[in-house]
C-alpha positions as a LaTeX table, in Angstrom:
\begin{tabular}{lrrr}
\hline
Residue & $x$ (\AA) & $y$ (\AA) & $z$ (\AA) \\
\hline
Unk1 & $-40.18$ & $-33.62$ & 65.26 \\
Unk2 & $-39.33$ & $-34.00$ & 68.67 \\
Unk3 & $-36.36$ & $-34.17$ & 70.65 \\
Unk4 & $-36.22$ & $-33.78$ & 74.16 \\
Unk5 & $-32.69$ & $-33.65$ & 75.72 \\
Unk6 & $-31.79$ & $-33.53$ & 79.58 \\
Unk7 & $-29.16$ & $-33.78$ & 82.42 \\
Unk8 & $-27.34$ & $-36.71$ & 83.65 \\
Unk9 & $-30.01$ & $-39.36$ & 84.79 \\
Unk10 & $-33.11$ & $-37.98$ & 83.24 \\
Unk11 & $-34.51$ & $-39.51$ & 79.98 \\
Unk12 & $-32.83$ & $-38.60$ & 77.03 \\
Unk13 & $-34.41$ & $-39.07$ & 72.87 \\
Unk14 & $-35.01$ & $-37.94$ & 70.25 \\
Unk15 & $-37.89$ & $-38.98$ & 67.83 \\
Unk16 & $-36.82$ & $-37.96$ & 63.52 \\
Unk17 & $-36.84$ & $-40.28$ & 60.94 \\
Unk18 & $-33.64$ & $-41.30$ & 59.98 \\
Unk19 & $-33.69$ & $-39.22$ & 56.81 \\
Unk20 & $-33.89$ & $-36.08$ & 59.13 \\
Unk21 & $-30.94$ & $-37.89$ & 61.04 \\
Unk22 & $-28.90$ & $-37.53$ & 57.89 \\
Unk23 & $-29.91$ & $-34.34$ & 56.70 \\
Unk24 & $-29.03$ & $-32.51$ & 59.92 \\
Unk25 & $-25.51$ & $-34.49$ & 60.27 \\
Unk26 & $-24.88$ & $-34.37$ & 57.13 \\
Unk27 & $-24.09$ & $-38.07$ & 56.44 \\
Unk28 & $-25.86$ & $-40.81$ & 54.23 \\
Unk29 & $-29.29$ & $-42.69$ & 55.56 \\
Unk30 & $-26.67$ & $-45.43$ & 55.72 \\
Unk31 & $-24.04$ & $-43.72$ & 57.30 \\
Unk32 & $-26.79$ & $-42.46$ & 60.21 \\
Unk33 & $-28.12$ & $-46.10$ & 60.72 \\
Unk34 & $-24.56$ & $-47.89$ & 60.75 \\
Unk35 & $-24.20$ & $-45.15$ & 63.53 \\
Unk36 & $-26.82$ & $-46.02$ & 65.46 \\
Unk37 & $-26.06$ & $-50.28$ & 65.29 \\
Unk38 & $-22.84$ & $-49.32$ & 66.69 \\
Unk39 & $-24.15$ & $-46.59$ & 69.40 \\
Unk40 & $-26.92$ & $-50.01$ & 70.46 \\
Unk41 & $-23.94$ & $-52.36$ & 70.58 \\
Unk42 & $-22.02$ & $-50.22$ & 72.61 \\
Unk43 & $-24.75$ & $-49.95$ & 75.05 \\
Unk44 & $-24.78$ & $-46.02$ & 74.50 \\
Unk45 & $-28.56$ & $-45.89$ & 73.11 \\
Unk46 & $-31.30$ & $-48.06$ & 72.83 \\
Unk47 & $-34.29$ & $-47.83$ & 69.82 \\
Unk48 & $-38.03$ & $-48.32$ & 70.21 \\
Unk49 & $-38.81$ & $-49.30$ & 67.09 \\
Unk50 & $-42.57$ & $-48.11$ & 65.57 \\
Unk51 & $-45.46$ & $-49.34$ & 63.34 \\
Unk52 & $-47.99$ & $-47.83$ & 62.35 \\
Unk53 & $-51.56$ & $-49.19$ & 64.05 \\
Unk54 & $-53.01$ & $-52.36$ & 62.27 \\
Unk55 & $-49.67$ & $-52.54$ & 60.24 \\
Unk56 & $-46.44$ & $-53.54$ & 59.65 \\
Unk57 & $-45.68$ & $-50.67$ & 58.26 \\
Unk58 & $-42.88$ & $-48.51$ & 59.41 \\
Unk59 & $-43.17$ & $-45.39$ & 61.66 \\
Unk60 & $-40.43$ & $-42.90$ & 63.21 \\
Unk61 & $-38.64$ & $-44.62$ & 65.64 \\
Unk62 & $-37.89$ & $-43.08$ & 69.40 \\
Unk63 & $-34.02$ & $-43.13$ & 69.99 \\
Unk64 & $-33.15$ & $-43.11$ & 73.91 \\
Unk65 & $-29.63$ & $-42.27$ & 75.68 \\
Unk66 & $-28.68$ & $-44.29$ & 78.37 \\
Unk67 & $-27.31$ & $-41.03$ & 80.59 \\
Unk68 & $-25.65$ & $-44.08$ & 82.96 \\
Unk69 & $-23.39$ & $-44.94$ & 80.54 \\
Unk70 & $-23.03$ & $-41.52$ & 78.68 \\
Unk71 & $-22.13$ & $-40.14$ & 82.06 \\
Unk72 & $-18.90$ & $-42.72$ & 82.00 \\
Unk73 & $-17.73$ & $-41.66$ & 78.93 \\
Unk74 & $-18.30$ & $-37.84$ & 78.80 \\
Unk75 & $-17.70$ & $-36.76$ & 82.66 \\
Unk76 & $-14.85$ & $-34.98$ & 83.83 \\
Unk77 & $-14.50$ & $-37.34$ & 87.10 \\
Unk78 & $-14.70$ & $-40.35$ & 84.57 \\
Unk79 & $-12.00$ & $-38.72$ & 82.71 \\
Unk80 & $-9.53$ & $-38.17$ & 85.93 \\
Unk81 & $-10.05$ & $-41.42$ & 87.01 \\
Unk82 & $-9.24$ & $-43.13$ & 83.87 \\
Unk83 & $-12.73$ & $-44.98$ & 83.33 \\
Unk84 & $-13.80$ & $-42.81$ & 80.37 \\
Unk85 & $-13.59$ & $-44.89$ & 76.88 \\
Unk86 & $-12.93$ & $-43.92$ & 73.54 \\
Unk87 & $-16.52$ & $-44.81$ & 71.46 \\
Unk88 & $-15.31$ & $-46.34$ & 68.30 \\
\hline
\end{tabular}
């Protein structure tokens, strides 16, 4: 398990299987990737999705933060100046 997490315009994932996802958030597998189409959409986080070597079978994806965006949306200066959004 890995799951590096930094400042403001540094790189940002975190690399658990979705299962893991779930069990730590306590929602469904579903729940966690319905989450995660809607946190891509929104621009908030991007996937690198995984196979294993000589396969098409599936490995643990890498889940990146864009801190660009985050930064809009969870700054105070974002929230003074109106430009922070509600994620929905």
């Amino acid at each position: 398990m890995s799951v590096i997490i930094g400042e403001f315009n540094t790189v940002v994932f975190i690399n658990l299987p979705i299962s893991s996802l779930a069990n730590i958030t306590g929602q469904s597998e579903r729940s966690v990737k319905s989450h995660i189409q809607v946190l891509e959409q929104k621009g908030l986080m991007s996937v690198k999705r995984s196979y294993k070597e000589d396969s098409k079978e599936k490995n643990v994806n890498r889940y990146y933060l864009n801190p660009e965006v985050l930064e809009v949306y969870f700054t105070a200066d974002a929230k003074e100046t109106n430009k922070a959004k509600p994620i929905r």
